[in-house]
Structures are given as C-alpha cells and as structure tokens.
DSSP file (Angstrom, degrees, kcal/mol; ACC not computed):
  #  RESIDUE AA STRUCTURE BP1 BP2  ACC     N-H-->O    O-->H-N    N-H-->O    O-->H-N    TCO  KAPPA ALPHA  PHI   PSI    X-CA   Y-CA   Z-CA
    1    1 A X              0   0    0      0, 0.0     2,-0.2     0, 0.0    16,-0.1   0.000 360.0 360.0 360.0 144.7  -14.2  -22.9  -46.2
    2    2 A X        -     0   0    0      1,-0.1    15,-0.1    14,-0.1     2,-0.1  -0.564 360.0 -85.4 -84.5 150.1  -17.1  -23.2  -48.4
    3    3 A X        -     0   0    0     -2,-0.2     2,-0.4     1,-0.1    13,-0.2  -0.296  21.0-130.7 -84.8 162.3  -20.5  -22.5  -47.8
    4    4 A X        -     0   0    0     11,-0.8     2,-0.3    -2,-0.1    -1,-0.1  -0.652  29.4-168.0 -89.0 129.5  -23.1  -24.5  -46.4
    5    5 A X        -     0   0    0     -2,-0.4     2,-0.4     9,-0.2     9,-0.2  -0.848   9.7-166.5-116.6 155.6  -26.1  -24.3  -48.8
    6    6 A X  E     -A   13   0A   0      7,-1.1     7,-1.7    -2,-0.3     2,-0.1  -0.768  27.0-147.4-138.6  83.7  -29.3  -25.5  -47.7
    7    7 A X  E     +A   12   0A   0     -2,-0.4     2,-0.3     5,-0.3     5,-0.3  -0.238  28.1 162.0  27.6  74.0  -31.6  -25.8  -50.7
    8    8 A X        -     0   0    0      3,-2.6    93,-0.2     1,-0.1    92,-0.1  -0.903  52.4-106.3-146.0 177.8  -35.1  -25.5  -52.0
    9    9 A X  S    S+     0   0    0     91,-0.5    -1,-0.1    -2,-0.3    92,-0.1   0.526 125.9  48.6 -72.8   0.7  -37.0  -25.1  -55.2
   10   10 A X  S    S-     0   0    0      1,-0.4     2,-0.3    90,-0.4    -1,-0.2   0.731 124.0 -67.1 -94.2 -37.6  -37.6  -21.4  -53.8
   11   11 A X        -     0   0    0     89,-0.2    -3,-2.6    21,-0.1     2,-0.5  -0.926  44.4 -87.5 171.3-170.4  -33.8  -20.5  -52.9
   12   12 A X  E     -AB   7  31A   0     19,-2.0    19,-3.6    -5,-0.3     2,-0.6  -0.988  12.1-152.0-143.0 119.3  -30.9  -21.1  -50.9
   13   13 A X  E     -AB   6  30A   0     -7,-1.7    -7,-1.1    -2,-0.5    17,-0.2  -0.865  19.7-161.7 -97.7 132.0  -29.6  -19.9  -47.9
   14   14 A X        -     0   0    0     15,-2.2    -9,-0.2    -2,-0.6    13,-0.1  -0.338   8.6-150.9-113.2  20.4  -26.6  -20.1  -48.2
   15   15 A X        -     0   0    0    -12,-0.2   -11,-0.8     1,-0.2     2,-0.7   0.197  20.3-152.0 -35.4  67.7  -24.6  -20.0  -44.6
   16   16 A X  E     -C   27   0A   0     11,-1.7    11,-1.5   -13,-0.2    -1,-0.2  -0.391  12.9-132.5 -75.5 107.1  -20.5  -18.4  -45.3
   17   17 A X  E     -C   26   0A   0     -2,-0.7     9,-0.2     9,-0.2     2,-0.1   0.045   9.9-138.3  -2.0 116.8  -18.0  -19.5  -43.1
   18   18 A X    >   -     0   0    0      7,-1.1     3,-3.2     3,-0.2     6,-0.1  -0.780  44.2 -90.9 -94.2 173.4  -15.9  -16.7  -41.7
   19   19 A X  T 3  S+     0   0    0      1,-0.2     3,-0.1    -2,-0.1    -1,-0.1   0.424 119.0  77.5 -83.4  29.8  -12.1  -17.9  -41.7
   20   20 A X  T 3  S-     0   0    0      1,-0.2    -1,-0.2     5,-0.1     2,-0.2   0.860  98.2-140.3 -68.6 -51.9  -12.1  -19.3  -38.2
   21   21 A X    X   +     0   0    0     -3,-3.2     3,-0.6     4,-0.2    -1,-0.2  -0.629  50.7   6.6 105.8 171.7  -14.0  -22.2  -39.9
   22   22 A X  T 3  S+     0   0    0     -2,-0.2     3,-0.1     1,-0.2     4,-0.0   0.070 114.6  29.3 -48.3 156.5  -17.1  -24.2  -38.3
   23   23 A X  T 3  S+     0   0    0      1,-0.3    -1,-0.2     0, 0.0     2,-0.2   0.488 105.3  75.7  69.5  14.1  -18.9  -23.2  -34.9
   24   24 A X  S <  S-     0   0    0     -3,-0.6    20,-2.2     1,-0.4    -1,-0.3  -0.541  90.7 -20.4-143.6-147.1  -18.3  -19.6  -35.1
   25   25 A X        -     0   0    0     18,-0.2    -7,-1.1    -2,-0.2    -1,-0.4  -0.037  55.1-179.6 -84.9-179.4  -19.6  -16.5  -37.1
   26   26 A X  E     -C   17   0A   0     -9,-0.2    16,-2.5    17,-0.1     2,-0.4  -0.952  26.5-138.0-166.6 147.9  -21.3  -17.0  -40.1
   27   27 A X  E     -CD  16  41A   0    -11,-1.5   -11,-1.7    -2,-0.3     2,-0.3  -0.992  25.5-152.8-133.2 126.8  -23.2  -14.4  -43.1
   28   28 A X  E     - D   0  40A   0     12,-2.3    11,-2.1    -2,-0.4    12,-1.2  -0.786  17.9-170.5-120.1 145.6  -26.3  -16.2  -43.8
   29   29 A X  E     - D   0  38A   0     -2,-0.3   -15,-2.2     9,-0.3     2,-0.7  -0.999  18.8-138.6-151.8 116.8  -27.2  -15.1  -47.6
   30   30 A X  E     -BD  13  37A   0      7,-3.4     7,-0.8    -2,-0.3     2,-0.4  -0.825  15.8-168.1 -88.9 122.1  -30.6  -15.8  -49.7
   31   31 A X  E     +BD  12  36A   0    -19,-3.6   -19,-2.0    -2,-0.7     2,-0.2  -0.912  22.4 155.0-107.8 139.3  -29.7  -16.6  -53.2
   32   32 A X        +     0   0    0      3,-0.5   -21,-0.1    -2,-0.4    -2,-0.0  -0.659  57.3   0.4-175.0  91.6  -33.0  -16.4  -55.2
   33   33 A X  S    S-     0   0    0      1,-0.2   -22,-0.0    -2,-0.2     3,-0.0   0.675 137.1 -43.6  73.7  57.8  -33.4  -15.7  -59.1
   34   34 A X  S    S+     0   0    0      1,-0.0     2,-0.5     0, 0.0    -1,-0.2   0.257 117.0  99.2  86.3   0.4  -30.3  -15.5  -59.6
   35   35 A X        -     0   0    0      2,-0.0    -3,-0.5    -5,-0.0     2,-0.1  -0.926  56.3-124.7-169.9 159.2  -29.1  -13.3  -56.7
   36   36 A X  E     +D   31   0A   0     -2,-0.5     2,-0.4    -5,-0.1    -5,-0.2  -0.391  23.1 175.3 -78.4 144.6  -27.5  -12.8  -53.4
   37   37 A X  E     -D   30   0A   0     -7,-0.8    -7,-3.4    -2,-0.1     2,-0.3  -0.962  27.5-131.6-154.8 108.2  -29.3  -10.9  -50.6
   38   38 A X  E     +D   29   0A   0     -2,-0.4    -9,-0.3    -9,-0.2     3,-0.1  -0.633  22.6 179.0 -44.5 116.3  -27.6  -10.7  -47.1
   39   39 A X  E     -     0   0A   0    -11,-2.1   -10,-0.2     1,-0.4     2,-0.2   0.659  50.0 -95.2 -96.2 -15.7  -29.9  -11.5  -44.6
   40   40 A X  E     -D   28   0A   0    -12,-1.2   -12,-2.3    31,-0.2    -1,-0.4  -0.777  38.4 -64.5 125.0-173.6  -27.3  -11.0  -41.7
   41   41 A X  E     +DE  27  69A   0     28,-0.9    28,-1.7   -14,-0.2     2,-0.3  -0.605  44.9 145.8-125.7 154.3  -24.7  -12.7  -39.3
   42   42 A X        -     0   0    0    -16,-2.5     5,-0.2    -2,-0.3   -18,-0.1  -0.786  54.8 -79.5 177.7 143.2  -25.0  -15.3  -36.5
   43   43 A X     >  -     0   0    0     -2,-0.3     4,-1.6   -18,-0.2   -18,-0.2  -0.318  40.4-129.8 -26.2 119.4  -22.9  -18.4  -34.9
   44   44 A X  H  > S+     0   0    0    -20,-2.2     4,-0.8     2,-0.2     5,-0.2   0.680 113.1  56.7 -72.5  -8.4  -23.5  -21.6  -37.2
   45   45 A X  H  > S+     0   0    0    -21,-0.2     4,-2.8     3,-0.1     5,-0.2   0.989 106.9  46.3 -38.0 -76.3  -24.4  -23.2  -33.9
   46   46 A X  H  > S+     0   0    0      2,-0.2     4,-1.3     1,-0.2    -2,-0.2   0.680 116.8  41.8 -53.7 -39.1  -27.0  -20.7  -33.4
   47   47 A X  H  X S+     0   0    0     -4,-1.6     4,-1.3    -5,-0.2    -1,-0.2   0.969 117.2  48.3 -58.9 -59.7  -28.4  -20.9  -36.9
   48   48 A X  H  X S+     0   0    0     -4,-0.8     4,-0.7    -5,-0.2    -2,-0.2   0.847 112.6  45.2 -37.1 -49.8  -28.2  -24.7  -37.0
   49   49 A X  H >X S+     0   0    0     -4,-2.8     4,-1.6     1,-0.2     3,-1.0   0.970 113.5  51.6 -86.1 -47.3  -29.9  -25.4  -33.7
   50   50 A X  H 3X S+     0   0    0     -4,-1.3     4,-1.2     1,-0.2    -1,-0.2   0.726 113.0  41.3 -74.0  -8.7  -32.6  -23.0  -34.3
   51   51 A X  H 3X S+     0   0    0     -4,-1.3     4,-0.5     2,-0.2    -1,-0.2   0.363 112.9  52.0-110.0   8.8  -33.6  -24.2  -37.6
   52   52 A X  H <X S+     0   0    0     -3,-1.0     4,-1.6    -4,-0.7    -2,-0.2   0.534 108.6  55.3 -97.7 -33.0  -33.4  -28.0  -36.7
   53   53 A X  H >X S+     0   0    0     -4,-1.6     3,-1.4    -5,-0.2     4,-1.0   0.938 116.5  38.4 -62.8 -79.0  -35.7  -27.0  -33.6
   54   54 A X  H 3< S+     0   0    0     -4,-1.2     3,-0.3     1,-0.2    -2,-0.2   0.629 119.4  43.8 -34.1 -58.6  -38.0  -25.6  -36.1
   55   55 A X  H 3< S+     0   0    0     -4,-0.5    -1,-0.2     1,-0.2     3,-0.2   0.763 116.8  47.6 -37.7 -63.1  -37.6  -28.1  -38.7
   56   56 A X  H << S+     0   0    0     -4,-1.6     2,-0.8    -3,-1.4    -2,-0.2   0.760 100.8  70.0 -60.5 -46.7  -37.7  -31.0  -36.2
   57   57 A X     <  -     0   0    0     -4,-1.0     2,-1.4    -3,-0.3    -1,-0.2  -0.723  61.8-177.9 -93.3  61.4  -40.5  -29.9  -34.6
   58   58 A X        +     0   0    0     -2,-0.8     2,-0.1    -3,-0.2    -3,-0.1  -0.289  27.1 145.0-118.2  54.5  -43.8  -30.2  -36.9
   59   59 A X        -     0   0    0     -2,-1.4    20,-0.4     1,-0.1     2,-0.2  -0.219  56.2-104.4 -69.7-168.4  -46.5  -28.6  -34.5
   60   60 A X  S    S+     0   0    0     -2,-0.1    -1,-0.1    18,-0.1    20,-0.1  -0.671  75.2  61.5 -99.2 157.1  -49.1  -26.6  -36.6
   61   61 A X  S    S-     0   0    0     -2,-0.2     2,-0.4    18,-0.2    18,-0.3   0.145  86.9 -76.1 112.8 146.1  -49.1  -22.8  -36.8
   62   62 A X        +     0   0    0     16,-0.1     2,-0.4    14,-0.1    16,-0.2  -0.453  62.0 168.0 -65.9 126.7  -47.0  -20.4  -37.8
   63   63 A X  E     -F   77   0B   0     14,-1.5    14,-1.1    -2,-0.4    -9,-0.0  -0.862  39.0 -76.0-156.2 135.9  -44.1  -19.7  -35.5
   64   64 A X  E     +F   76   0B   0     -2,-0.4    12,-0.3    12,-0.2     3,-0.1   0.389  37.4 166.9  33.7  90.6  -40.8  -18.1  -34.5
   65   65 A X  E     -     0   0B   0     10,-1.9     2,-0.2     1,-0.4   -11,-0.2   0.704  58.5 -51.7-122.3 -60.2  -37.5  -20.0  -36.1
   66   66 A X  E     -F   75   0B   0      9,-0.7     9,-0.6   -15,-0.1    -1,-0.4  -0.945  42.1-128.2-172.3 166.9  -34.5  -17.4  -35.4
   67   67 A X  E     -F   74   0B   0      7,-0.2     7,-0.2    -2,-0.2   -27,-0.1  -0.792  23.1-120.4-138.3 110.5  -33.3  -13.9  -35.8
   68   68 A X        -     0   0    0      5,-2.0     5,-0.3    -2,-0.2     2,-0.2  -0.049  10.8-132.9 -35.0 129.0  -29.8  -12.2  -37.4
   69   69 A X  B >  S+E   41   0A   0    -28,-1.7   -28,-0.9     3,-0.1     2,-0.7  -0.344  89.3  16.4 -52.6 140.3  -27.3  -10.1  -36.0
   70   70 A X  T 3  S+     0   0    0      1,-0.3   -30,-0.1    -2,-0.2   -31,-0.0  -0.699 130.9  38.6  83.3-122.3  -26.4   -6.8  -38.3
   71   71 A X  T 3  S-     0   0    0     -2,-0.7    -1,-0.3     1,-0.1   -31,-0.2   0.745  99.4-130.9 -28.0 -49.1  -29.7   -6.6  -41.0
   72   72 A X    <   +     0   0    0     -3,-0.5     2,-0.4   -33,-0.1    -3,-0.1   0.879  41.2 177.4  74.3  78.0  -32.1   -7.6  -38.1
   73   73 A X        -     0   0    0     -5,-0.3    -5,-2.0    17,-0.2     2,-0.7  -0.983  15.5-153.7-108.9 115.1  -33.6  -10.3  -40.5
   74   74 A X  E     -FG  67  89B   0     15,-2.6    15,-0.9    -2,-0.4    -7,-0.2  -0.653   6.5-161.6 -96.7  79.2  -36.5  -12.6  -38.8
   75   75 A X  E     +FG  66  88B   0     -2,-0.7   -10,-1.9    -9,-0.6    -9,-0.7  -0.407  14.5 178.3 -67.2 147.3  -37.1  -16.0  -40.2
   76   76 A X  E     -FG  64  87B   0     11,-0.7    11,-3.3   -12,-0.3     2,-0.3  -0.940  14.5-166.2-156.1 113.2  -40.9  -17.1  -38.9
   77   77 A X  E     -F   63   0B   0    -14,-1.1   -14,-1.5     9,-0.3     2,-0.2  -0.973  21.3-172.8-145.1 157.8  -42.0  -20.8  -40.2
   78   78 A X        -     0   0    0     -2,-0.3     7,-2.6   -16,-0.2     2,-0.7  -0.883  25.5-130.4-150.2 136.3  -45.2  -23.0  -40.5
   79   79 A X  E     -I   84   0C   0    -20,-0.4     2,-0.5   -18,-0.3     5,-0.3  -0.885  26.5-176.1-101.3 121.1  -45.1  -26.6  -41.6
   80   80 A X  E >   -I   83   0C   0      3,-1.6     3,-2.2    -2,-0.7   -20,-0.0  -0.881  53.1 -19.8-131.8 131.0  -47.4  -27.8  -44.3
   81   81 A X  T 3  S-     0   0    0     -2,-0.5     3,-0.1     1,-0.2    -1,-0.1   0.336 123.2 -46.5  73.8 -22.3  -48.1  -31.3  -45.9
   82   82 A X  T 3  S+     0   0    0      1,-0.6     2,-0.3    20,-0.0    24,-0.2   0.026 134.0  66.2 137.4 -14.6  -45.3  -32.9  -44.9
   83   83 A X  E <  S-I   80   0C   0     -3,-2.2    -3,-1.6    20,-0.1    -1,-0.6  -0.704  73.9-130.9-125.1-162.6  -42.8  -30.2  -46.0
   84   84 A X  E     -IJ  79 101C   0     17,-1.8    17,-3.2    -2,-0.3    -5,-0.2  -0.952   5.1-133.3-136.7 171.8  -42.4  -26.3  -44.3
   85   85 A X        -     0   0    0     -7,-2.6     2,-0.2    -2,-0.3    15,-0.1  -0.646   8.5-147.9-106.0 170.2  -42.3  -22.9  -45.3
   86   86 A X        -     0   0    0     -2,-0.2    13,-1.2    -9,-0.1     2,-0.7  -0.642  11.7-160.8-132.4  97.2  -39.8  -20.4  -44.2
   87   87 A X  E     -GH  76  98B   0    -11,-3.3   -11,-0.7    -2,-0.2     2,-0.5  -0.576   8.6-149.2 -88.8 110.0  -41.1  -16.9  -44.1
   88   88 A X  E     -GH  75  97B   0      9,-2.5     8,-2.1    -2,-0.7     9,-0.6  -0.641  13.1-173.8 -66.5 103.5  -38.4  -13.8  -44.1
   89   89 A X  E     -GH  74  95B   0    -15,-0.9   -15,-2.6    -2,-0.5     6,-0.2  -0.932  13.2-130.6-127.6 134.6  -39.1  -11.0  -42.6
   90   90 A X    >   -     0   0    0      4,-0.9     3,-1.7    -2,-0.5     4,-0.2   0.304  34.0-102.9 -51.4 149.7  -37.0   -7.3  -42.5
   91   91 A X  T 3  S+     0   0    0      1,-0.3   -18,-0.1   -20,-0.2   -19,-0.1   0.952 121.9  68.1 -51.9 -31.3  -35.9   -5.0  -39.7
   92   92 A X  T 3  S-     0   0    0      1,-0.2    -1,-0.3     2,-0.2     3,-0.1   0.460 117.9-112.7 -72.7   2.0  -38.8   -2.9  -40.9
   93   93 A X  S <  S+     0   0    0     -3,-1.7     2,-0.5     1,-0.1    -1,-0.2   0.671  80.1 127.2  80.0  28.2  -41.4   -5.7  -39.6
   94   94 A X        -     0   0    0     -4,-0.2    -4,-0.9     0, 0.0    -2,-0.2  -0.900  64.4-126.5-124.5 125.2  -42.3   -6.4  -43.6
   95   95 A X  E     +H   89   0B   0     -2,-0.5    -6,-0.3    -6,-0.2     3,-0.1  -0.440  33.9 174.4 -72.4 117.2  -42.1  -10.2  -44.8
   96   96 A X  E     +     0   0B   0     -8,-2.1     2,-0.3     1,-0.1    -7,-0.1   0.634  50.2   6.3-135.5 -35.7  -39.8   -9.8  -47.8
   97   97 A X  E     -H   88   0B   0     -9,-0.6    -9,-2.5   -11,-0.1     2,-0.6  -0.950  55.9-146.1-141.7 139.8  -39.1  -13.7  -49.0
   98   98 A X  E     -H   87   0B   0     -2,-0.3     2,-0.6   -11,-0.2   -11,-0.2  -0.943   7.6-148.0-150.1 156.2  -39.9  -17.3  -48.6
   99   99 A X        -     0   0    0    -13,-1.2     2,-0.2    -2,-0.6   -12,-0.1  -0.676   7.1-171.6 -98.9  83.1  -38.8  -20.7  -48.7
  100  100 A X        -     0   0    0     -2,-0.6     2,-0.6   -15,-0.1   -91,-0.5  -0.457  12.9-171.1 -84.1 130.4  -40.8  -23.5  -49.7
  101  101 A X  B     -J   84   0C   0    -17,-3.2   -17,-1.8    -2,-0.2     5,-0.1  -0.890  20.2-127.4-136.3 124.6  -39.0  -26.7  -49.0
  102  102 A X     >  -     0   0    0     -2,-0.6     4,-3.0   -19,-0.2     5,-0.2  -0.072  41.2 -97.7 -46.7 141.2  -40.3  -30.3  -50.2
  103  103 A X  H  > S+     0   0    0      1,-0.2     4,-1.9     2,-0.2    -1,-0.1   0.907 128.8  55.1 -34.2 -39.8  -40.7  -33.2  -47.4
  104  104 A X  H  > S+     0   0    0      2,-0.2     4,-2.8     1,-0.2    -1,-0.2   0.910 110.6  38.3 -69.6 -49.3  -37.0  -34.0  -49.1
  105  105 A X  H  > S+     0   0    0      2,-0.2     4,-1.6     3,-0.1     5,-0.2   0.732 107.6  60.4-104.2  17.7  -35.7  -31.1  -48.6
  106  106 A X  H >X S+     0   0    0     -4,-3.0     4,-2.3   -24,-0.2     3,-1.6   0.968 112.1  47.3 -56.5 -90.0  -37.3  -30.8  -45.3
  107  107 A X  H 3X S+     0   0    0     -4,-1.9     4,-0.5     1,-0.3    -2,-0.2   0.749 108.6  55.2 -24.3 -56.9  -35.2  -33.9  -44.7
  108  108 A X  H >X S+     0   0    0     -4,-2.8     3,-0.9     2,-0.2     4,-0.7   0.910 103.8  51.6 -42.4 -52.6  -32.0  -32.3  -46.2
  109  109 A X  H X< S+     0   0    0     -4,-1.6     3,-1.1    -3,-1.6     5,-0.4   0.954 107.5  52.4 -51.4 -62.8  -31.9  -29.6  -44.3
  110  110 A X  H 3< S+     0   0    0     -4,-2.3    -1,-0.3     1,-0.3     4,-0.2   0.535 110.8  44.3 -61.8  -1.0  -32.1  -31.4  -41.3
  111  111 A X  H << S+     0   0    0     -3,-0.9    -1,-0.3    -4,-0.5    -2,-0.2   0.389 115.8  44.7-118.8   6.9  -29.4  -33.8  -42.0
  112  112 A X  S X< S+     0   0    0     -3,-1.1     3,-1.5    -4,-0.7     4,-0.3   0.796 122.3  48.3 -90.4 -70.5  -26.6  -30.9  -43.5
  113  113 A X  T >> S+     0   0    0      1,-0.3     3,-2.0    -4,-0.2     4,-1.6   0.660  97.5  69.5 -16.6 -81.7  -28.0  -28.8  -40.0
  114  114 A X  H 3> S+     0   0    0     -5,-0.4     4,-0.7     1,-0.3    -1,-0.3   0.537  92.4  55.5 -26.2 -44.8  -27.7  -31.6  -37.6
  115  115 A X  H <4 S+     0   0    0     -3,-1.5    -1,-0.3     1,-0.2    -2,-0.1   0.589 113.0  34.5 -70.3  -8.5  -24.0  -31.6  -37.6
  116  116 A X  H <4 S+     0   0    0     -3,-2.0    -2,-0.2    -4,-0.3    -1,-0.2   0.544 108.2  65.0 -99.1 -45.0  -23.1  -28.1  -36.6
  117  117 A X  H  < S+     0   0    0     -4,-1.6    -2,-0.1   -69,-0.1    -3,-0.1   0.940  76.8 110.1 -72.8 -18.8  -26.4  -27.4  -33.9
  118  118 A X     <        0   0    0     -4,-0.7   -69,-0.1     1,-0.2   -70,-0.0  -0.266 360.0 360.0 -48.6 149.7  -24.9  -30.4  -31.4
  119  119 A X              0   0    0    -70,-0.0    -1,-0.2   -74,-0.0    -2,-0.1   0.443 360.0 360.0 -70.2 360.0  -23.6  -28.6  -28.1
C-alpha cells in the first residue's frame, strides 16, 4: 500500500503502511531536503485522530499533538495565522524539526487524516 503523505512547504510526513493495510501499524517518516528520517511507529488511527484533534482544534498556545512508539519522537503544535506549526522533538527532550503548514495545507491534512482517525 502506498504511503499517506501529508505535505507542507517545510516537509512531509510521510505515514508507511505496514502490509496489513489501513488501521493498523504504521512508520511515520520526515522527508525534508531531500531526506528520510524515521520518526517512529504507531496505529494510523492513532496518528490520524491525534493530529486531526490538534489540527481541528485552533486554541492558542503551544501544546501536546502525539507521541511514537520505537524512536520516542514527540510532535508538540501551536496554531498561527490561520495555519499551524508542528514542532518535533527527540527521545533526548531536544526539538529537532518543524512543520510549517499553510491554512491550505492546514486544510489538507485534515481532509487525507479524517478518513483513517473515525472509530
């Protein structure tokens, strides 16, 4: 199955199927100037639904999105202007990457996500 890539003018995370297919594990991968960096494993439920809560959700402040199995890789995001950031941060508690994503591809995300995070 191919992977789900979710877009931005900063990167892509990048979400690979294992061969079960949708709704089960997943190796979520930042591709970013020209290359891939494992970030770690999780459910594509569990990725999906926590980053559509996030997404969806456009109090102010930095907060909380989701965390990886395997790497320990922390996602932490803050919505600004109309679009969010997505801030990466490392087992080692040091913030390594981000993802700046336009109001559009705020909006993208949220409509490839949305079909996987439903119970």
């Amino acid at each position: 199955m191919n992977p789900i890539e979710l877009g931005s003018s900063s990167g892509t995370l990048a979400l690979v199927l294992d061969e079960k297919g949708v709704g089960d594990w997943c190796q979520v991968q930042l591709l970013a100037s020209g290359t891939s960096s494992p970030l770690g494993a999780e459910t594509l439920k569990y990725v999906a639904a926590h980053l559509v809560s996030f997404l969806a959700d456009t109090s102010p402040g930095v907060r909380w999105v989701l965390s990886l199995s395997e790497l320990h890789t922390s996602a932490y995001g803050e919505h600004v202007g109309g679009g969010a950031i997505i801030h990466l941060q490392d087992a080692n508690a040091n913030m390594f990457a981000k993802l700046v994503l336009s109001p559009g591809e705020k909006t993208q995300w949220l409509e490839q996500l949305s079909r996987h995070a439903a119970p």
